[in-house]
C-alpha positions as CSV (number, residue, x, y, z in Angstrom):
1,X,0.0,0.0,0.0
2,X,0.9,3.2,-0.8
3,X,1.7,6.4,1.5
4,X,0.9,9.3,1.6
5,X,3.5,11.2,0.0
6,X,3.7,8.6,-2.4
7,X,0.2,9.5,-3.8
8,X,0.7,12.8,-4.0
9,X,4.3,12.3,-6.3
10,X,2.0,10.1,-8.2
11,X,-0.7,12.5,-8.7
12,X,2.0,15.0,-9.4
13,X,3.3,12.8,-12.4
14,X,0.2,12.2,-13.9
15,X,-0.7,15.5,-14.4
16,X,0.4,16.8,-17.6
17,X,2.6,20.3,-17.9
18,X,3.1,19.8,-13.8
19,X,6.4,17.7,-14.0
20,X,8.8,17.9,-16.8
21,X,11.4,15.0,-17.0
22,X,14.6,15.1,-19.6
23,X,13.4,14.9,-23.4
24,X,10.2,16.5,-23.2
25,X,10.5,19.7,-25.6
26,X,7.3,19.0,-27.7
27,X,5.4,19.0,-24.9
28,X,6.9,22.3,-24.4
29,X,6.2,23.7,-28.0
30,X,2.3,23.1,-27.0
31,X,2.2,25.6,-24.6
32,X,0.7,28.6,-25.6
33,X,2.5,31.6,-23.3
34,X,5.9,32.0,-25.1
35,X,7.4,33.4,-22.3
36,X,6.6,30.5,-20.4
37,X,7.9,28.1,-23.4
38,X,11.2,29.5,-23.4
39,X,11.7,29.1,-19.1
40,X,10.5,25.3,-19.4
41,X,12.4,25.2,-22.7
42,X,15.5,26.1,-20.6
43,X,14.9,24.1,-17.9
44,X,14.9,21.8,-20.4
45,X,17.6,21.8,-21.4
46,X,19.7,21.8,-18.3
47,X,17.8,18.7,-17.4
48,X,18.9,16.9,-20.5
49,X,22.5,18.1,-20.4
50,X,22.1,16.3,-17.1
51,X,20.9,12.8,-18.7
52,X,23.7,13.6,-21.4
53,X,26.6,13.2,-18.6
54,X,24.9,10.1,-17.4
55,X,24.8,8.7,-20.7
56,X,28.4,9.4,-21.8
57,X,29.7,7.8,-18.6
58,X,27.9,4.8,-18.8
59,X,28.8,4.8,-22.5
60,X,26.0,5.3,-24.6
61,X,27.2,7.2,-27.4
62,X,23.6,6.9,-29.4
63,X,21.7,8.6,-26.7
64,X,24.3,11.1,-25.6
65,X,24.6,12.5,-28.9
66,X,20.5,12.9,-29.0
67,X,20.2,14.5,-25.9
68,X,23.3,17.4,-26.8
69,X,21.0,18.0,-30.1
70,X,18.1,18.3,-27.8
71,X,20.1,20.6,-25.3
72,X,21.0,22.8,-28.9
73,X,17.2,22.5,-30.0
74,X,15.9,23.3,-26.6
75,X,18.2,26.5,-26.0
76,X,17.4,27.5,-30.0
77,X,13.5,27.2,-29.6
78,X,13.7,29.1,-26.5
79,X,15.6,31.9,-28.0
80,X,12.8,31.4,-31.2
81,X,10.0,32.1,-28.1
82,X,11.1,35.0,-26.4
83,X,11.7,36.9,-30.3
84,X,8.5,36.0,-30.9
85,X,7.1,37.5,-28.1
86,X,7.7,41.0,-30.4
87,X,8.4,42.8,-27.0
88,X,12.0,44.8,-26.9
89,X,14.3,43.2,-24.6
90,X,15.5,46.8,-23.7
91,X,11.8,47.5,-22.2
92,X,11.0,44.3,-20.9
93,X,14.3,42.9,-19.9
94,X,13.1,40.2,-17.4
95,X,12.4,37.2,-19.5
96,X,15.4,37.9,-21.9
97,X,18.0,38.3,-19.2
98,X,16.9,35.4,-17.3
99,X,17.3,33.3,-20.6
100,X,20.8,35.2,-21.1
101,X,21.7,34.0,-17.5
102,X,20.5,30.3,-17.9
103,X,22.2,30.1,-20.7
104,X,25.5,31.6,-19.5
105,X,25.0,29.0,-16.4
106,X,24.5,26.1,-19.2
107,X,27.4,27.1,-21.3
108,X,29.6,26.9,-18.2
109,X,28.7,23.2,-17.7
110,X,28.8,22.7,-21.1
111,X,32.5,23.9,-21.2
112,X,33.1,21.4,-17.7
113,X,32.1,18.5,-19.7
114,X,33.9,18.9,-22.5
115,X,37.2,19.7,-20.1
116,X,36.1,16.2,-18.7
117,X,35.7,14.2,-22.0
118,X,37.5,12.3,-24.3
119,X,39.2,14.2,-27.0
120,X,37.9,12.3,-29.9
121,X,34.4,12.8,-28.7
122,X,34.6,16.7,-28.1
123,X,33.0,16.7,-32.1
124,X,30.3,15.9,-31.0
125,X,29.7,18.8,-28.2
126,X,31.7,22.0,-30.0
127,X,28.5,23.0,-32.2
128,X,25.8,22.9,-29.0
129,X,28.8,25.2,-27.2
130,X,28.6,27.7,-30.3
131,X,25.0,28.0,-30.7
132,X,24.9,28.1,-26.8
133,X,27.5,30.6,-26.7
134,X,25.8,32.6,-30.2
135,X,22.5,32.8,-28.5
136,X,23.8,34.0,-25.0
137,X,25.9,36.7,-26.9
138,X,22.4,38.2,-28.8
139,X,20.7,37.8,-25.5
140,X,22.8,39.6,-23.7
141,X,23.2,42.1,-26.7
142,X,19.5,42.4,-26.6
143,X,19.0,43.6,-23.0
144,X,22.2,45.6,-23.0
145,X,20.6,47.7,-25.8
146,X,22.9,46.4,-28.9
147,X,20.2,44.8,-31.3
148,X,17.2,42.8,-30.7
């Protein structure tokens, strides 16, 4: 029999858009609020850079090269959200520099991993570090007043 708290994580799981585990960006596209898409988007990401460091040191090559595309993919459609928004980043700053800090935060660990990897593998991370690092330079352009 179950306890109490059990219930309630179960509950929590079972309703959709509550709980967001690692690979689940098309749930994400579905929501309506863009600002909101590009936070979980984010988060998203983060979460799947985590299952990408599991995966490369257990050795799983296959699905620790899916989930870097899906850390690019999740930081790219975030950054696709908040333009879309049509606000100015100069007048409403908040959304855009959180994004500019998560993704400064997720570049960092991004670069750590890469430090911490084989050489012959670092092919397979050096493009999400360049978009990462391409998308946190026009975010932080943005809000600093350089170009939208």
């Amino acid at each position: 029999m179950m306890n109490r708290r059990q219930l309630m994580m179960l509950g929590l799981m079972l309703v959709p858009g509550v709980v967001f585990g690692a690979g689940d960006l098309d749930l994400i596209k579905k929501d309506p609020k863009l600002k909101r898409r590009a936070k979980k988007a984010l988060k998203n990401a983060h979460q799947v850079l985590r299952a990408a460091r599991e995966a490369y040191s257990r050795g799983e090559q296959v699905k620790f090269r899916a989930d870097l595309r899906e850390v690019q993919e999740s930081v790219q459609f975030a950054y696709q959200s908040l333009q879309a928004t049509g606000k100015k980043p100069r007048k409403h700053a908040k959304p855009f520099k959180r994004a500019e800090i998560s993704t400064r935060e997720l570049l960092r660990r991004l670069e750590d991993f890469r430090e911490e990897m084989n050489y012959a593998d670092w092919g397979a991370i050096d493009p999400v570090i360049s978009t990462v690092r391409k998308i946190n330079k026009k975010l932080l352009l943005a809000v600093m007043g350089g170009g939208q």
